[in-house]
C-alpha positions in Angstrom: -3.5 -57.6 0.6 -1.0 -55.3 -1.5 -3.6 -53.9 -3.8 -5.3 -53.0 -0.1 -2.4 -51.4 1.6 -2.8 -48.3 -0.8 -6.4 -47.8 0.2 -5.2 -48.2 4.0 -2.6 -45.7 3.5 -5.0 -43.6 2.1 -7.3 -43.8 4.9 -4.6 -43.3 7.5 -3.6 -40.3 6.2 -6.6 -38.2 6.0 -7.0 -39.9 9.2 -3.6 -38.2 10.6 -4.6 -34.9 8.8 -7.8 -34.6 10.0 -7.0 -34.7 13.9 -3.8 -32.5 13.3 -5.6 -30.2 12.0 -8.5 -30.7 14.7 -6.3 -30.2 17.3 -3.7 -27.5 15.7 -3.9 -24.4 17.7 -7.0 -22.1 17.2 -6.1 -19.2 14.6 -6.1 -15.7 15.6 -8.3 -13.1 14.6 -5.8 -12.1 11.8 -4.9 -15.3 10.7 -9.1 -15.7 10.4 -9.5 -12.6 8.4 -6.6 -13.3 6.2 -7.5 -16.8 5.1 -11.4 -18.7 5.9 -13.2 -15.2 6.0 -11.0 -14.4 2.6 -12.5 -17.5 0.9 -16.2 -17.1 2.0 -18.8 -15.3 -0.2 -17.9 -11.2 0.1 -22.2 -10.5 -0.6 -25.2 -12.4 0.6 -28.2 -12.6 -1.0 -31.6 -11.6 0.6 -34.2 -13.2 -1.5 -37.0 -11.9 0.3 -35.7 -8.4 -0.5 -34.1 -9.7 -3.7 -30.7 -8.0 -3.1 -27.0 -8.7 -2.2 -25.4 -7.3 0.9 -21.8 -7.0 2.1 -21.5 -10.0 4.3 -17.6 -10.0 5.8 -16.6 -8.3 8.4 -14.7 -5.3 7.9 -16.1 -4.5 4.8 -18.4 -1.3 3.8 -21.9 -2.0 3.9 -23.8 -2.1 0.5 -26.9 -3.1 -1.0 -27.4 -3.6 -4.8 -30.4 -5.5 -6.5 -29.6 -9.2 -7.4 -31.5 -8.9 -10.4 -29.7 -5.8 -12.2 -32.1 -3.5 -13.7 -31.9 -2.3 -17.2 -29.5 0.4 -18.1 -27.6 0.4 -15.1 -24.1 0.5 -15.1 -22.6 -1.4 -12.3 -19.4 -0.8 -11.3 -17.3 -2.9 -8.5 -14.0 -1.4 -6.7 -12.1 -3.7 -5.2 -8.7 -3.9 -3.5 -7.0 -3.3 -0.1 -7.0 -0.6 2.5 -6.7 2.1 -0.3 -10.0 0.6 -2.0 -11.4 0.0 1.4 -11.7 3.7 2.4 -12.0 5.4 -1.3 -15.8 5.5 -0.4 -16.2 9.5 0.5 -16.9 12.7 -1.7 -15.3 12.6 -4.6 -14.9 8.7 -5.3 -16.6 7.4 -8.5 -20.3 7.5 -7.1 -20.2 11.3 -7.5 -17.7 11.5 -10.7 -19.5 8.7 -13.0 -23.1 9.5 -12.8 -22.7 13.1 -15.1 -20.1 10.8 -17.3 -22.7 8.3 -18.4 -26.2 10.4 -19.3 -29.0 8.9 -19.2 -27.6 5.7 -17.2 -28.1 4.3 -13.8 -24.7 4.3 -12.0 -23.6 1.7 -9.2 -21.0 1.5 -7.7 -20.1 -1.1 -5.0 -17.3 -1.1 -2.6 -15.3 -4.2 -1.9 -12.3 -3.3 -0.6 -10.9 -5.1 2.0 -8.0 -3.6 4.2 -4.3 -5.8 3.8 -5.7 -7.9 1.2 -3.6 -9.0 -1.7 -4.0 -10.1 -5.0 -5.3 -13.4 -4.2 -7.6 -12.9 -1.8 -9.2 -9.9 -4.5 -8.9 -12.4 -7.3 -11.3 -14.4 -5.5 -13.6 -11.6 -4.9 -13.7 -10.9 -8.3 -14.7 -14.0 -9.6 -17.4 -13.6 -7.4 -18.7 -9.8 -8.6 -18.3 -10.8 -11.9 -21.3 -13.4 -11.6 -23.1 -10.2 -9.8 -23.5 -8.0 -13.1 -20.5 -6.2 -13.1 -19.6 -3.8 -16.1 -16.7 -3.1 -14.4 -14.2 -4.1 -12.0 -11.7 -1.3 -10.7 -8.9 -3.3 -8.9 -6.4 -1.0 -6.4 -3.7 -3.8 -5.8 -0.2 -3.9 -5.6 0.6 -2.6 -1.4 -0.1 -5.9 0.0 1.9 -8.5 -1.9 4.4 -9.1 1.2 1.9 -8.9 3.8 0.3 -12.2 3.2 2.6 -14.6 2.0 0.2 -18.0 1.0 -3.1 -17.9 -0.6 -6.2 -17.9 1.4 -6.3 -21.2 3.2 -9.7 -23.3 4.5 -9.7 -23.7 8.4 -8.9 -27.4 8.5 -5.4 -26.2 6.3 -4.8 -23.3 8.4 -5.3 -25.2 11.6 -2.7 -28.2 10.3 0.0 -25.0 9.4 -0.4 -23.7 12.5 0.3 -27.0 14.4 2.8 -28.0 11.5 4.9 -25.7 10.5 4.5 -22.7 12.8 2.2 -20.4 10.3 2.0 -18.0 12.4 5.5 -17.6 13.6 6.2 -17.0 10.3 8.4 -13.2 9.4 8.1 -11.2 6.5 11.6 -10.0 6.8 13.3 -13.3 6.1 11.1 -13.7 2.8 11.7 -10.3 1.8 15.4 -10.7 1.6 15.1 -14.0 -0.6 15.7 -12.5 -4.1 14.1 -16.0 -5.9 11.2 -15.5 -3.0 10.8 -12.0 -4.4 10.8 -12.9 -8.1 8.0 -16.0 -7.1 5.7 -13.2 -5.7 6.0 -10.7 -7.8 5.2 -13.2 -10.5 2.6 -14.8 -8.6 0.9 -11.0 -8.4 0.9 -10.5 -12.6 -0.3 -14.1 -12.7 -3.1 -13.0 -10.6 -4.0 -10.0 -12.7 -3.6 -11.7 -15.7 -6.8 -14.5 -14.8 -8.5 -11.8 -13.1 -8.1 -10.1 -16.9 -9.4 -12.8 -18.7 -12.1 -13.6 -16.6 -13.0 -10.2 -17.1 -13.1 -10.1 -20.7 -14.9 -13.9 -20.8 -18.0 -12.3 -19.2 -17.3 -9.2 -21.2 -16.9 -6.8 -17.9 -14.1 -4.0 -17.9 -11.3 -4.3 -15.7 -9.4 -1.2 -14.5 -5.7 -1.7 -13.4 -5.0 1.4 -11.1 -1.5 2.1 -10.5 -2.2 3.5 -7.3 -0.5 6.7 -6.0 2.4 7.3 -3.4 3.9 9.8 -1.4 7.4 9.7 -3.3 7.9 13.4 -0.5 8.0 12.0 3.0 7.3 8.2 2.3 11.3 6.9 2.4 12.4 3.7 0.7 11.5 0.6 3.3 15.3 -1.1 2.6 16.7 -0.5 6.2 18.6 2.5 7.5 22.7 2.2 6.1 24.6 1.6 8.9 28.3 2.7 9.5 30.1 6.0 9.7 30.1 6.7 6.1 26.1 7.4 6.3 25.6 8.5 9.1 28.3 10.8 9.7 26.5 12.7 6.7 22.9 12.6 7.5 23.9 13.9 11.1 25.0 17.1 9.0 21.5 17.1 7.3 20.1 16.9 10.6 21.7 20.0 12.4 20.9 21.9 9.2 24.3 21.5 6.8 22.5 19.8 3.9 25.3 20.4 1.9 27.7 19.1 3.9 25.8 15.9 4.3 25.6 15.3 0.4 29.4 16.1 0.3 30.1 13.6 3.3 27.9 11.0 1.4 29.8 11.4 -1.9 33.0 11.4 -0.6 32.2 8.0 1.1 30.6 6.9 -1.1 27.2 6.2 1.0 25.1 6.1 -2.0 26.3 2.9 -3.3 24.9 -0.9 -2.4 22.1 -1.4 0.1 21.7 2.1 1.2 21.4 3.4 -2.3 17.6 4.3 -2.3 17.5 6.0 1.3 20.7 8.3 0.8 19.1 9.2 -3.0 15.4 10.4 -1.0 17.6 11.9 1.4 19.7 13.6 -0.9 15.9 14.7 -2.1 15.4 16.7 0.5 18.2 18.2 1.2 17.6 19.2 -2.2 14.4 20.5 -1.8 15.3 23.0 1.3 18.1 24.4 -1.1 15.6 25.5 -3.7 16.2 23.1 -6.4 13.0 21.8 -6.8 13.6 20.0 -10.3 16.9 18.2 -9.3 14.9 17.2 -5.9 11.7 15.6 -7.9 14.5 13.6 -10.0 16.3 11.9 -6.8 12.5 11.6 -5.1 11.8 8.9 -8.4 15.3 7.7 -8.7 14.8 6.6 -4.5 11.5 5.0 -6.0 13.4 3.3 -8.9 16.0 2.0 -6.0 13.9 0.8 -3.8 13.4 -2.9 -2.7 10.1 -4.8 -4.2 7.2 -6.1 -1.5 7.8 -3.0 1.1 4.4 -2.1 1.5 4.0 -0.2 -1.8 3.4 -0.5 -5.4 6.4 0.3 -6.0 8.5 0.6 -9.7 8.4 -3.2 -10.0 4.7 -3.3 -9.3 3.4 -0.7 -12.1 5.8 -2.2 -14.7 3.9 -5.5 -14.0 0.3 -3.4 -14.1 0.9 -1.8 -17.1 2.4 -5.4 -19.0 -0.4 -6.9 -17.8 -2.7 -4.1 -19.1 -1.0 -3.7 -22.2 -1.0 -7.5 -23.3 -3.9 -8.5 -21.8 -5.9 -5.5 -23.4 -7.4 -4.2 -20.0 -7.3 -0.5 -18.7 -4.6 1.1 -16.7 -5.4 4.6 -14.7 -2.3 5.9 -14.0 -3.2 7.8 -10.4 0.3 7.8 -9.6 0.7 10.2 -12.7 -2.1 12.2 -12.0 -0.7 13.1 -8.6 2.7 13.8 -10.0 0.5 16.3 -12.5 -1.4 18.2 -10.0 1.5 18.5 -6.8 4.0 21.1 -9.0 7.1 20.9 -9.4 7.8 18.6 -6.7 5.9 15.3 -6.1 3.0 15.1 -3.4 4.0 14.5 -0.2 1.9 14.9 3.5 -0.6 17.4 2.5 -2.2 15.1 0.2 -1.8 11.8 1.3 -2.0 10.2 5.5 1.2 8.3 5.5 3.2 6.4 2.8 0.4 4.9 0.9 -3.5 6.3 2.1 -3.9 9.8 0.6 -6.6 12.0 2.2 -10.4 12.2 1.3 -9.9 15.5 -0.6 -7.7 13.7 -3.5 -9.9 11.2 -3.9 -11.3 12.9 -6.9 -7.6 12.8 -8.3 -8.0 9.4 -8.5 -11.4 9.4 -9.9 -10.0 11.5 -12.8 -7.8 8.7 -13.5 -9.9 6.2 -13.7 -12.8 7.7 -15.4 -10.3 9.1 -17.9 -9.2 5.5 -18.6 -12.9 4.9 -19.1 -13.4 7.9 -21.5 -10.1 6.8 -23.8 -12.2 3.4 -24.2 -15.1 4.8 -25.3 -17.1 3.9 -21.8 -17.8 7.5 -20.9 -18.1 11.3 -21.4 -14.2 12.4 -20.9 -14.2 14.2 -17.6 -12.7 17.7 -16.9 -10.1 17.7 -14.9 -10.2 19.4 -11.8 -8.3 22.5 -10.7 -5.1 22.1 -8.9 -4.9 21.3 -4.8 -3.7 24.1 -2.9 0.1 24.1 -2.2 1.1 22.6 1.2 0.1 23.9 4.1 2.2 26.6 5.9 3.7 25.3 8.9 2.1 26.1 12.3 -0.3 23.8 15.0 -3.1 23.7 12.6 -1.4 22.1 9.9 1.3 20.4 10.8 -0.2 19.0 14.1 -1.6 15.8 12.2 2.0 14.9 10.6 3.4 15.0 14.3 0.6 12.9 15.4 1.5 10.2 12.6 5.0 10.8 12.8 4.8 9.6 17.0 2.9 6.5 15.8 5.2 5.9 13.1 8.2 6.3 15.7 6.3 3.9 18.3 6.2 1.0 15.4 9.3 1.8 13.9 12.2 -1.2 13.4 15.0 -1.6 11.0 13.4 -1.7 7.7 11.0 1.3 8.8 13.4 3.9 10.6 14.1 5.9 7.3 10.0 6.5 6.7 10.1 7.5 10.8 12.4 9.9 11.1 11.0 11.6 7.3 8.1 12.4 9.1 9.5 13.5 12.4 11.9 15.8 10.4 8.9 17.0 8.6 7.0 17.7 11.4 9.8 19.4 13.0 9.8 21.8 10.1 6.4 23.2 11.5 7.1 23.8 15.0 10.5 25.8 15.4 10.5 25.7 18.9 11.3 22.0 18.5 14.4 22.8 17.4 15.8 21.1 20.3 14.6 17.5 19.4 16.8 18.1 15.9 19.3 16.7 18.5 17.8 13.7 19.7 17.0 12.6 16.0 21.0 13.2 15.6 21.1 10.7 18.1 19.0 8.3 17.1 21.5 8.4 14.1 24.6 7.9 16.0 22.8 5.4 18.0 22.2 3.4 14.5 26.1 3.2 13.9 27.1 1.6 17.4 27.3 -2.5 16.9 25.4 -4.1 19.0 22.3 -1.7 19.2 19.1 -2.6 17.3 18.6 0.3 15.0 18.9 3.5 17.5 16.2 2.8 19.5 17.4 4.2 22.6 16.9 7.6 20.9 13.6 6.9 19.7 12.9 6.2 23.3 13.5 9.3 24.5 12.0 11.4 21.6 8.7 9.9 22.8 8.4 12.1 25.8 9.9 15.2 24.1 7.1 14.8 21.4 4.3 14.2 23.8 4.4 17.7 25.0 3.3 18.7 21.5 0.9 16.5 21.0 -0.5 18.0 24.5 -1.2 21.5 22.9 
């Protein structure tokens, strides 16, 4: 009977297991894309036609031979939202092809939008059994968004009933310092197999440090609260930028949690005094200050790309660099990139550069010319600046504590375009003062009534 009670255990639990997680609450259609869709095959073979086709939703449709032919070079890009839409003129289908003479050049999109390093590592176990020559991996925005690997239904079902899955808040994990240090390490662990799995089946893997928009994309750490800031950046805001950086030393503002906002703040204020050089060094010391897991790859993140590039002998293409090159003096900021993260179609033959020059330094391809410099920012006016008010609205509509700096960047940079919104410079001076009050979340009684004001905009 004893050696049985094991067995019966056993039995009882999978038992227990099973109709918890048959009767666990039915996952929603994120919680579906983020963990059974993650884990199915990405391509599906047609052998009838004998090729492979994107098979998950949300993905960009493709079609490649399952049997490769001879001299092709097959190329797979793979990542989240950034490698999801670098698809258009200028990506590596147009830059490779004169690179590699003589060649047949593929090159296969499987991005997938808010995916994270585990959910591509699984995807590229999977291309590299596909004839891959080379793997170009855009990671290192998504680490916070998804904090579990991808789990099987039954699993996701039982943490839903469990343990509340889906109730689950980033914020809370983001604040956990040894939470922080288990992801970040988790994500170079990832890199790392997905490096040596590379070199087992002798493909290339390409670690992009992917570029960011260090000029209107503010640090995600939270809007400083108290007198001390925003006494300061009320100044900035009615157009005494000097007075605000004064206030902010003299209180010291700049110090502790609101170190990285104040130091991209102090960036522009530089910027619209004409000291361009001293502005581009307070843009990267913001970057430096800022928290890990916010959405962006941020100083953290590349230091782990290139470690793991560097001691795992894998490539790094430095886009981030390549941007910095070609934007002047002063980094890039919304005329080459959508919001904090996505840059525009245009530039995605800046990031081309990058990687192809990688390529070219290991002997892979022809080294590419690099292309002439983007035209400066636009001048302000409807035409131009009417798409950053657009985004800057949406980002005020989804804007909470850790989000408000990035928010009002862009509404103050919209603003600069349309001088006969001078008016709403008032209202973001009280959003401001709103933040200091105890009691209020994060000014949102001003954001509430900026909406209208900045309807009538979007109207013309």
């Amino acid at each position: 009977m004893t050696a049985i009670l094991p067995t019966v255990r056993r039995v009882l639990a999978v038992l227990i297991f099973s109709l918890a997680a048959a009767c666990g609450p039915e996952p929603d259609r994120g919680l579906l894309y983020a963990h059974p869709e993650a884990r199915s095959p990405f391509f599906k073979l047609d052998s009838a036609a004998g090729v492979y086709r994107s098979a998950r939703m949300g993905a960009a449709e493709s079609e490649f031979a399952a049997v490769k032919p001879a001299g092709t070079f097959r190329v797979f890009v793979l990542g989240g939202s950034i490698a999801r839409m670098y698809t258009e003129t200028g990506s590596l289908e147009d830059i490779l092809p004169p690179l590699l003479p003589g060649r047949r050049v593929e090159v296969i999109n499987a991005g997938m939008s808010g995916y994270d390093s585990a959910r591509e590592e699984i995807i590229a176990r999977e291309v590299l059994g596909l004839g891959a020559d080379a793997i170009v991996l855009l990671s290192g925005h998504n680490e916070f968004t998804t904090l579990v690997p991808p789990l099987p239904l039954w699993r996701l079902r039982l943490g839903l009933a469990a343990a509340g899955l889906a109730k689950r808040h980033d914020s809370a994990f983001m604040k956990d310092p040894k939470r922080i240090a288990a992801r970040l390490a988790a994500f170079e662990a990832s890199l790392r197999r997905m490096a040596r799995a590379s070199r087992a089946r002798g493909a290339v893997l390409v670690l992009v440090r992917p570029p960011l928009n260090l000029r209107d994309g503010a640090p995600q750490t939270g809007l400083p609260r108290g007198p001390e800031f925003t006494g300061g950046w009320m100044r900035v805001l009615l157009g005494d930028c000097r007075g605000g950086r004064e206030a902010w030393t003299r209180e010291k503002a700049g110090v502790g949690e609101g170190a990285a906002v104040v130091s991209f703040l102090t960036a522009r204020c530089l910027e619209r005094e004409g000291r361009p050089a001293e502005a581009a060094a307070a843009y990267s010391r913001a970057l430096a200050l800022d928290e890990p897991l916010r959405g962006r790859c941020e100083t953290r993140c590349a230091d782990i790309l290139a470690r793991v590039a560097q001691e795992e002998g894998v490539l790094l293409a430095d886009a981030h660099a390549e941007f910095l090159r070609r934007s002047g003096a002063l980094p890039p900021g919304m005329e080459a990139f959508h919001d904090r993260i996505h840059w525009r179609p245009e530039r995605h033959e800046t990031v081309s550069f990058a990687v192809a020059h990688a390529l070219s330094l290991a002997g892979l391809v022809a080294a590419p010319s690099r292309p002439a410099r983007p035209a400066p920012r636009p001048a302000p006016g409807r035409a131009g600046w009417l798409p950053v008010l657009r985004y800057a609205a949406w980002e005020v509509q989804n804007a909470g504590q850790d989000t408000a700096p990035t928010a009002l960047a862009f509404l103050e940079r919209a603003l600069e375009g349309w001088p006969e919104a001078a008016r709403e410079r008032g209202l973001l001076s009280d959003i401001v003062r709103d933040s200091a009050r105890p009691g209020l979340a994060w000014g949102m009684p001003g954001l509430e009534r900026i909406g209208p004001a900045f309807s009538r905009h979007l109207a013309l």
